[in-house]
GURO-544698 format. One record per residue (C-alpha): x, y, z; residue in one letter; residue number from 1; chain. Coordinates in steps of 0.1 Angstrom, whole numbers. Example, Ala and Ser with C-alpha at 12.3 -4.5 7.8 and 13.67 -1.06 7.14 Angstrom:
BEGIN
x:y:z:resn:resi:chain
123:-45:78:a:1:A
137:-11:71:s:2:A
***
This chain:
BEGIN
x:y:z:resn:resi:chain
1693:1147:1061:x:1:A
1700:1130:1026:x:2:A
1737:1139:1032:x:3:A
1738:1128:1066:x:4:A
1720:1093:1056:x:5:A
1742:1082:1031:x:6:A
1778:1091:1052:x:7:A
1760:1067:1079:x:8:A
1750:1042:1053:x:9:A
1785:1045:1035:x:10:A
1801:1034:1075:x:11:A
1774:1008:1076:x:12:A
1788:990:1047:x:13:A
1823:994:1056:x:14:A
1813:977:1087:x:15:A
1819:1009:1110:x:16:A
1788:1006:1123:x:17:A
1761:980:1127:x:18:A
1727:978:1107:x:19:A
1706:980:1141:x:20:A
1723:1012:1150:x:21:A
1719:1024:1110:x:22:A
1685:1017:1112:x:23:A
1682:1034:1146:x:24:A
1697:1064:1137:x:25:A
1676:1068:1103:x:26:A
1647:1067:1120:x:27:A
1660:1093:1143:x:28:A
1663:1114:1111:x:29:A
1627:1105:1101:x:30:A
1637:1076:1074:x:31:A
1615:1053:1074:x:32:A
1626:1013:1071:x:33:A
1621:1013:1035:x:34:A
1639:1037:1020:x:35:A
1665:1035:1049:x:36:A
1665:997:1035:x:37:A
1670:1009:997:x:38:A
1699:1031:1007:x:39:A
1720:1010:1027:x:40:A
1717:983:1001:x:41:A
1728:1005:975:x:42:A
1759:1018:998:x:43:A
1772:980:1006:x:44:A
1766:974:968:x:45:A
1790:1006:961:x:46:A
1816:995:985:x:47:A
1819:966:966:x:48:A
1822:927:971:x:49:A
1852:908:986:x:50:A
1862:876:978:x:51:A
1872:847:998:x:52:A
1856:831:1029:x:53:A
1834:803:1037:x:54:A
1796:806:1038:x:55:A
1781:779:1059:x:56:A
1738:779:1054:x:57:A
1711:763:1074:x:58:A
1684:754:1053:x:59:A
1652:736:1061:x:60:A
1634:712:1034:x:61:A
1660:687:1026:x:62:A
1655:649:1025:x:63:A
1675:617:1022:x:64:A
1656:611:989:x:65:A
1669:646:971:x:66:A
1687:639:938:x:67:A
1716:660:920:x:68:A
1689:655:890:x:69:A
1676:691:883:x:70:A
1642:675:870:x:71:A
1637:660:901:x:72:A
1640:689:927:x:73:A
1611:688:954:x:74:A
1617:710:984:x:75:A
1638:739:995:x:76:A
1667:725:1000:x:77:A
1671:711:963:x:78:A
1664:741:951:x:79:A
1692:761:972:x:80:A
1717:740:956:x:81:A
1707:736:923:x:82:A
1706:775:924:x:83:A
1737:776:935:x:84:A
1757:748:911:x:85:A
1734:755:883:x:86:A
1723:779:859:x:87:A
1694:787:833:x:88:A
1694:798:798:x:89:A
1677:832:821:x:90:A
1672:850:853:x:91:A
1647:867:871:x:92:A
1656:903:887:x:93:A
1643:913:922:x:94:A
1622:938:900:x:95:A
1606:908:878:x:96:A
1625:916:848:x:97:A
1638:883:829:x:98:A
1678:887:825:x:99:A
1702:873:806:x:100:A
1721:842:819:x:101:A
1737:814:797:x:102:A
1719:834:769:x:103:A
1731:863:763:x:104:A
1701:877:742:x:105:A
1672:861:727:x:106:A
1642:879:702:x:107:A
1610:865:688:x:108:A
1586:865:656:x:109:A
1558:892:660:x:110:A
1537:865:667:x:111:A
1557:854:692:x:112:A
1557:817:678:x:113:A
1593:816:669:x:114:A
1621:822:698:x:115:A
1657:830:691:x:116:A
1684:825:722:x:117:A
1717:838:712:x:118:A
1741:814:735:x:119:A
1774:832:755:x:120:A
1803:816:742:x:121:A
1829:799:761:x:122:A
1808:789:788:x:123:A
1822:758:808:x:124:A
1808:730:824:x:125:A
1825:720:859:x:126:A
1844:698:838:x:127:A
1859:716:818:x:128:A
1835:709:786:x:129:A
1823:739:767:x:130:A
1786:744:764:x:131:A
1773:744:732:x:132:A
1738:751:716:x:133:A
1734:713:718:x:134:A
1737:709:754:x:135:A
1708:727:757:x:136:A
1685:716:729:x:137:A
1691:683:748:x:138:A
1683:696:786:x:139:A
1648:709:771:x:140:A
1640:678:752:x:141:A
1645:654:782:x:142:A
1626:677:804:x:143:A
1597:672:774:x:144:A
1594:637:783:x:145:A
1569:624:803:x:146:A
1596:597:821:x:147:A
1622:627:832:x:148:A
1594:635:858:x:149:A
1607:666:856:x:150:A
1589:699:874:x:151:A
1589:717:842:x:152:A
1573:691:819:x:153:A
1540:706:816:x:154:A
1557:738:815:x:155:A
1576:728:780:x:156:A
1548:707:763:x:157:A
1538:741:746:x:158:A
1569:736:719:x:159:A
1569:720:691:x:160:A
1606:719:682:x:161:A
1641:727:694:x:162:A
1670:731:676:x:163:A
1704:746:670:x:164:A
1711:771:647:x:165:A
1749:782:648:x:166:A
1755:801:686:x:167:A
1713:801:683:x:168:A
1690:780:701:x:169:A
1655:784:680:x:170:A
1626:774:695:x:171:A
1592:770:681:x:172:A
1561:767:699:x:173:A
1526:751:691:x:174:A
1512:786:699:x:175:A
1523:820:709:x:176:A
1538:828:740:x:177:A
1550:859:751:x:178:A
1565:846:788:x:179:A
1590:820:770:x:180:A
1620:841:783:x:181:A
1608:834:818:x:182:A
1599:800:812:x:183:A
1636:790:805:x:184:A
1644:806:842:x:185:A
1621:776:855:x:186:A
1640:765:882:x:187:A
1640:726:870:x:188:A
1656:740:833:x:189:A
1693:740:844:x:190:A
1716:732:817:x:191:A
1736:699:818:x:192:A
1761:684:794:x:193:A
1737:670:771:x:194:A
1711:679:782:x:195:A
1713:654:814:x:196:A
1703:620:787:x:197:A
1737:604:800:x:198:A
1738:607:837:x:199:A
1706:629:848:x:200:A
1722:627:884:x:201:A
1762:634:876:x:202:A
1760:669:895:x:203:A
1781:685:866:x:204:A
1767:717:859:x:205:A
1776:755:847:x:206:A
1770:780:880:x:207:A
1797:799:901:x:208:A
1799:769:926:x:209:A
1808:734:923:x:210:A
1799:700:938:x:211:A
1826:684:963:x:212:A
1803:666:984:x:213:A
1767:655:983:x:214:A
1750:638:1016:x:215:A
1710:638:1006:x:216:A
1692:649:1037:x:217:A
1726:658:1052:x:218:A
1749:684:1039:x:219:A
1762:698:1005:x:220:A
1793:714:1001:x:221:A
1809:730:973:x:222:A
1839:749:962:x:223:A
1842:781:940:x:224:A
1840:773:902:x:225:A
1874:790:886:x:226:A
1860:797:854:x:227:A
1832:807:860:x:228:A
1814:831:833:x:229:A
1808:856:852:x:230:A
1833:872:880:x:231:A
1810:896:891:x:232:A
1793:870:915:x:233:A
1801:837:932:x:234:A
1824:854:961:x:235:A
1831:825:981:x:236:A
1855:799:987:x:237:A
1832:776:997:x:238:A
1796:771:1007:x:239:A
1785:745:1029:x:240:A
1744:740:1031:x:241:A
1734:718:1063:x:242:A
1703:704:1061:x:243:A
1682:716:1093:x:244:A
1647:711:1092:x:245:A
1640:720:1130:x:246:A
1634:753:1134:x:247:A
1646:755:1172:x:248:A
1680:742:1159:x:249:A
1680:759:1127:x:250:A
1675:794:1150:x:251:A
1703:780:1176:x:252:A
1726:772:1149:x:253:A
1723:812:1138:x:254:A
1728:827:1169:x:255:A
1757:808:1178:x:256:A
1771:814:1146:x:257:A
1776:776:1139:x:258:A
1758:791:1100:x:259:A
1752:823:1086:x:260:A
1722:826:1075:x:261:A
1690:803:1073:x:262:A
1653:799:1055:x:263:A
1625:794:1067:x:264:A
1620:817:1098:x:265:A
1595:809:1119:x:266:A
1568:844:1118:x:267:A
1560:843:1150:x:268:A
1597:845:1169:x:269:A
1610:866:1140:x:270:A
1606:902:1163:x:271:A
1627:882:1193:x:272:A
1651:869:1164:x:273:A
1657:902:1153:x:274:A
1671:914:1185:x:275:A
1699:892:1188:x:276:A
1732:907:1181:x:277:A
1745:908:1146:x:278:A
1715:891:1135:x:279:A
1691:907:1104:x:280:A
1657:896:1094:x:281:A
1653:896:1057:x:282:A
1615:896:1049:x:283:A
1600:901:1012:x:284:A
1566:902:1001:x:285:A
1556:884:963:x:286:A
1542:850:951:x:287:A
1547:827:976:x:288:A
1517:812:993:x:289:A
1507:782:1015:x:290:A
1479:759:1009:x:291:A
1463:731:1017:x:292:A
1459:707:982:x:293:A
1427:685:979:x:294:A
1434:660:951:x:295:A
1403:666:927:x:296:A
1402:627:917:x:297:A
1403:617:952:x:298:A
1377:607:974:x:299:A
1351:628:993:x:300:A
1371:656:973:x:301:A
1362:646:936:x:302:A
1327:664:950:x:303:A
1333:702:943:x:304:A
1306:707:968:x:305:A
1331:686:995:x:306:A
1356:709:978:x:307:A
1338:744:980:x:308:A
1329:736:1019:x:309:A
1360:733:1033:x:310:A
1371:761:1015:x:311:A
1343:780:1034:x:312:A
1356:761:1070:x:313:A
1389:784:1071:x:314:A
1393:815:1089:x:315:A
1419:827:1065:x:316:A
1424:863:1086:x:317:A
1433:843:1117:x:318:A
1460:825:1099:x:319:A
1477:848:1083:x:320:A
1473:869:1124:x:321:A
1482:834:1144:x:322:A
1506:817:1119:x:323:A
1521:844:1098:x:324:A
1519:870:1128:x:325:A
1507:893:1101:x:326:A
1538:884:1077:x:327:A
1514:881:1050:x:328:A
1479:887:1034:x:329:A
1450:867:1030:x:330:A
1448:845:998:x:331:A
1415:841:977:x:332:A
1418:800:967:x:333:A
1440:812:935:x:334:A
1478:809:932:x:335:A
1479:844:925:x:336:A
1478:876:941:x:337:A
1481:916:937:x:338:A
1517:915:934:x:339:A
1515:900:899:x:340:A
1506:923:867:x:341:A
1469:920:852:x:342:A
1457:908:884:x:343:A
1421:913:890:x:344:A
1414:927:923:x:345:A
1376:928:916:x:346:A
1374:893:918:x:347:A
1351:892:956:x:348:A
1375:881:981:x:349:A
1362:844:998:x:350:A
1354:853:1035:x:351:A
1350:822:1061:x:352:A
1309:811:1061:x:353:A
1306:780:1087:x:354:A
1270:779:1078:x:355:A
1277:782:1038:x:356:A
1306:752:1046:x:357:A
1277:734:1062:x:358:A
1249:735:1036:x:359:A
1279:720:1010:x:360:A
1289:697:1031:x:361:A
1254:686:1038:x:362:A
1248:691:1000:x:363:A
1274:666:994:x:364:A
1260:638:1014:x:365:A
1295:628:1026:x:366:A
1293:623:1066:x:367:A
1328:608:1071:x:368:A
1358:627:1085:x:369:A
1385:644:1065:x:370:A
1420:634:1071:x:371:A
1448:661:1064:x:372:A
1483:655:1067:x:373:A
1511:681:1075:x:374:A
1546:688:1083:x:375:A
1565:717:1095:x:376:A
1586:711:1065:x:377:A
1552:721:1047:x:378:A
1559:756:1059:x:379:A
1569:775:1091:x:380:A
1538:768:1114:x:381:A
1522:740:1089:x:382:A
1514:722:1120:x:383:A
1495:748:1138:x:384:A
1481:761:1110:x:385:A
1458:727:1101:x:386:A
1450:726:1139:x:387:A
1438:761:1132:x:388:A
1417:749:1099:x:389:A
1402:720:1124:x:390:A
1388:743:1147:x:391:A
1371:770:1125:x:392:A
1358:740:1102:x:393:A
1341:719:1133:x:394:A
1323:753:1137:x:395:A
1305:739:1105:x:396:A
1301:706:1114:x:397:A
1332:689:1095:x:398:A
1356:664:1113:x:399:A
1389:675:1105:x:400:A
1414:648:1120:x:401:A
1453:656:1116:x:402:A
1486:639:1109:x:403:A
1513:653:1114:x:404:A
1543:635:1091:x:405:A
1582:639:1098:x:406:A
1599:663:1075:x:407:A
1619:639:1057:x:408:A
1603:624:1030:x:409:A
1577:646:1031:x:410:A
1577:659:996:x:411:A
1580:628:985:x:412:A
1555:604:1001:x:413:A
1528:623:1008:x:414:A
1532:657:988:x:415:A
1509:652:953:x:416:A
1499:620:967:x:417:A
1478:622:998:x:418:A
1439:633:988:x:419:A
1445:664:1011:x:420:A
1481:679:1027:x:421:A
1499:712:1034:x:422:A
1522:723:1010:x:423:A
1538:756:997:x:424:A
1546:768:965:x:425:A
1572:795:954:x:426:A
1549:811:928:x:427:A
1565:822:897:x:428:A
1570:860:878:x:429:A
1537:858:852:x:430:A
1508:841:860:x:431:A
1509:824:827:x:432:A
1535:801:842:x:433:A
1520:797:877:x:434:A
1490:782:860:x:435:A
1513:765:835:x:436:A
1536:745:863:x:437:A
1508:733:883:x:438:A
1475:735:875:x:439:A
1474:728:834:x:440:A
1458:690:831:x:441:A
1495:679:814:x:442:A
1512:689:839:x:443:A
1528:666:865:x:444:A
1528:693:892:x:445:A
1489:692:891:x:446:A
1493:685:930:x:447:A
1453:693:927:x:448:A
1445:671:900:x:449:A
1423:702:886:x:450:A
1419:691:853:x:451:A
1399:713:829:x:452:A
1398:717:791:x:453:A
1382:750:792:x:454:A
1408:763:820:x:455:A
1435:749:800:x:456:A
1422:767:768:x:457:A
1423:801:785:x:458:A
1457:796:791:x:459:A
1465:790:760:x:460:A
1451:817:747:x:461:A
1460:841:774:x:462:A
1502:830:768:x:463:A
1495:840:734:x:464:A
1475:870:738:x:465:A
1495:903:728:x:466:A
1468:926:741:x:467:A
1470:935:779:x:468:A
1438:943:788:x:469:A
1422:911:766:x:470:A
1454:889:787:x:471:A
1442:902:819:x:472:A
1403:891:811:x:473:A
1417:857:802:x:474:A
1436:855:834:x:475:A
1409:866:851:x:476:A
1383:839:840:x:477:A
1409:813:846:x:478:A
1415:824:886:x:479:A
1375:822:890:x:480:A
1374:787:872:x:481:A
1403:778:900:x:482:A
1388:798:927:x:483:A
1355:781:924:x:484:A
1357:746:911:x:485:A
1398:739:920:x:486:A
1414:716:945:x:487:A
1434:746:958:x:488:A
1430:760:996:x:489:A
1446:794:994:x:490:A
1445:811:1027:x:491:A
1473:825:1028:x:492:A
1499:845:1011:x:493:A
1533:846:1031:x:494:A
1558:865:1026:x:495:A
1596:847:1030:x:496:A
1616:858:1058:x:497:A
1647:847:1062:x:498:A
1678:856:1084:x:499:A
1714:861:1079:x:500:A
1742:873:1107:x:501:A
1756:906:1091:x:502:A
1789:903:1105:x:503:A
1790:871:1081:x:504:A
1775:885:1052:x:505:A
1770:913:1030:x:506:A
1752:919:997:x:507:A
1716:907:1005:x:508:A
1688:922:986:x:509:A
1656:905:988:x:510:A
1638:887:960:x:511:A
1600:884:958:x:512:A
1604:853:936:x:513:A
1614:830:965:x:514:A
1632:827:999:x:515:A
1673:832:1001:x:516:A
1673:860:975:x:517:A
1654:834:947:x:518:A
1681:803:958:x:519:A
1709:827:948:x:520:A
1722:842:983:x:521:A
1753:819:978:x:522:A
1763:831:946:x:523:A
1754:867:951:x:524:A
1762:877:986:x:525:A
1800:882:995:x:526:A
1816:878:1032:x:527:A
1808:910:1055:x:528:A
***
């Protein structure tokens, strides 16, 4: 059977036969999807990458307001293209292993205050402008200040000092932290020429592609980088992301081949989807979750008891049934789940209550209705997904009304400023930095406004806690302090399915981290 397996997978790859009929005829052979999966991946990987060809993506989550200024990314869209022009001093593996990127090898003090980056030489910026050490002392210091507004500003308040050392960038933290290798793959941290202080927005960058046009809420297109570092990836002549946030379009646009591949599909159509010819459904499960945020400073929700009942008023099963068509798991009011290490599973799992939601509510004394805004830009089925949170909470009394806001602008206008609105998060590879991007009181992703000395202290302590089992007790009081007395509505863990046309394309591998392979389908995917 193994024999018999791999000659099928080895035609697969060549393009001898399709992945339906592959999959089709390992299950004949008693293979199930999984391992079937593993081993056709590992044959297209062994027939090797071709270069040349266009890639042409449609990608929901793109505004007219997105900026080439990697501290200002908000959305998927951003994030696709910043993946793709940019990179990070590190990289996170499909595995969760941190990886080398623009530095080549980094070490720390046993007490893990002290970091050491050894920098890859003769790197070049897009144009033509080596990278040096101070380049990207200067990209972490402006991401340090409060004015960048960058993503990853509460992120980098833990260090104390940058600087350059020869090929070395040293940095020193206020207090140990063992996940500083994965901080510097934070998706805002993309090296500029230095460090972005000139022209935050100039779109000159390091990665395998780069710019040639930039239409915010439109289009981006870009052109293979030459010298690029690394000629293992970054296959391409050219990728073109179009901006699609309508799912009916952004599935029409697929199957008429107009793209090849897109984000975003919806859960419930992905069965049809994956019957159409030449079309593959790429689904992994990890960190990502969607949520509804309640800003904690906000009226009625600066009442944990307003708080605690309408996190009671949602039937989190049927959502994750009804929106995620069982693409998911249920999610306990933490930005965490299983999949990460020193999770604590005994933490009790929140069930729905409509009579608990009611004795808060009434505890509360608020009376009025609560408004919740969302957008299918939020996440696939954001809209039905509140209309779903309205009926289970009027079982308890509580006057949900909705508004449903037009994708564009989205992120912007009503994301971390409306007292209560979907939203979706990518999740990150530790928990130190899930809690760390967006939940810490310094931070400027705080799109809960959950601010708490003694959760922020745990943190702390937990980032700089060597021990696993006394890291996983911090961890575990901090989720509980979230889970109970936080902004956050968790109901839902998804997991990101996207979908690509394999007679386009060839090399996927799916990434737990985040949709299109973790942003980096361009630059790692060849043309079938």
């Amino acid at each position: 059977m193994t024999v018999e397996l791999e000659y099928l997978a080895a035609r697969a790859a060549r393009g001898l036969m399709s992945r339906r009929a592959f999959m089709g005829r390992a299950a004949a052979l008693g293979v199930g999807a999984t391992i079937a999966n593993t081993v056709l991946g590992t044959a297209v990987r062994a027939a090797g990458p071709k270069n040349g060809g266009a890639l042409k993506m449609g990608v929901n989550g793109g505004a007219s307001t997105n900026s080439l200024d990697p501290a200002l990314q908000s959305g998927q869209v951003p994030f696709m293209y910043m993946s793709t022009l940019g990179d990070k001093l590190t990289t996170v593996s499909p595995d969760g292993e941190v990886l080398p990127s623009l530095a080549e090898s980094w070490d720390s003090s046993p007490d893990a205050v002290t970091w050491i980056f050894k920098l890859r030489k003769g790197v070049q910026f897009h144009n033509g402008k080596t990278v040096t050490v101070d380049d990207v002392v200067k990209t972490i210091q402006r991401h340090s200040d409060k004015k960048s507004s960058s993503g990853a500003y509460g992120l980098v308040q833990g260090i104390k000092e940058t600087k350059a050392d020869g090929d070395n960038f040293v940095v020193t933290l206020k207090s140990a932290n063992a996940d500083l290798p994965y901080l510097m793959a934070h998706w805002a941290l993309v090296i500029q020429p230095n460090g972005g202080f000139d022209k935050p927005d100039a779109g000159i960058f390091t990665g395998a592609y780069k710019l040639k046009t930039f239409e915010p809420g439109i289009r981006v297109a870009m052109e293979k980088f030459k010298n690029y570092w690394d000629p293992s990836v970054g296959h391409f002549d050219t990728v073109d992301i179009t901006v699609i946030n309508d799912w009916t379009a952004r599935s029409a646009a697929l199957q008429s081949g107009q793209v090849d591949m897109v984000n975003m599909v919806e859960p419930r159509v992905a069965g049809l989807l994956s019957k159409v010819p030449n079309v593959v459904i790429a689904t992994s499960a990890g960190h990502g979750f969607n949520c509804f945020n309640m800003l904690s400073d906000a009226k009625p929700f600066d009442d944990n008891n307003v708080r605690m009942a309408l996190k009671l008023a949602i039937d989190r099963e049927e959502l994750v049934q009804k929106v995620l068509a069982g693409y998911g798991s249920v999610g306990n009011d933490m930005p965490v789940n299983k999949s990460y290490p020193l999770f604590d599973e005994s933490i009790p799992q929140r069930q729905y209550d409509p009579e608990k939601a009611k004795f808060y509510m009434k505890k509360s004394g608020y009376t009025g209705e609560i408004l919740l805004i969302t957008s299918e830009v939020a996440f696939p089925g954001a809209v039905d997904a509140a209309s779903l949170f309205q009926q289970s909470a009027e079982k308890a009394g509580i006057n949900i009304t909705i508004r449903r806001e037009p994708s564009d602008g989205y992120w912007n206008s009503v994301w971390n400023k409306q007292p209560l609105s979907a939203c979706s998060w990518h999740g990150q590879p530790t928990q130190g930095l899930v809690y760390s991007q967006a939940y810490i009181s310094s931070s400027d992703m705080n799109d809960t406004r959950f601010k708490n000395p003694k959760f922020d202290g745990l943190i702390s302590d937990a980032q700089g806690q060597l021990d696993k089992t006394k890291r996983k007790e911090l961890y575990s009081e901090a989720g509980k302090l979230i889970r109970d007395e936080g902004g956050l509505i968790t109901p839902m863990f998804n997991n990101y399915i996207d979908a690509y046309r394999e007679d386009r394309v060839a090399g996927w591998i799916p990434n737990p981290s985040s949709e299109m392979m973790n942003g980096r389908a361009a630059v790692l995917c060849w043309q079938a």
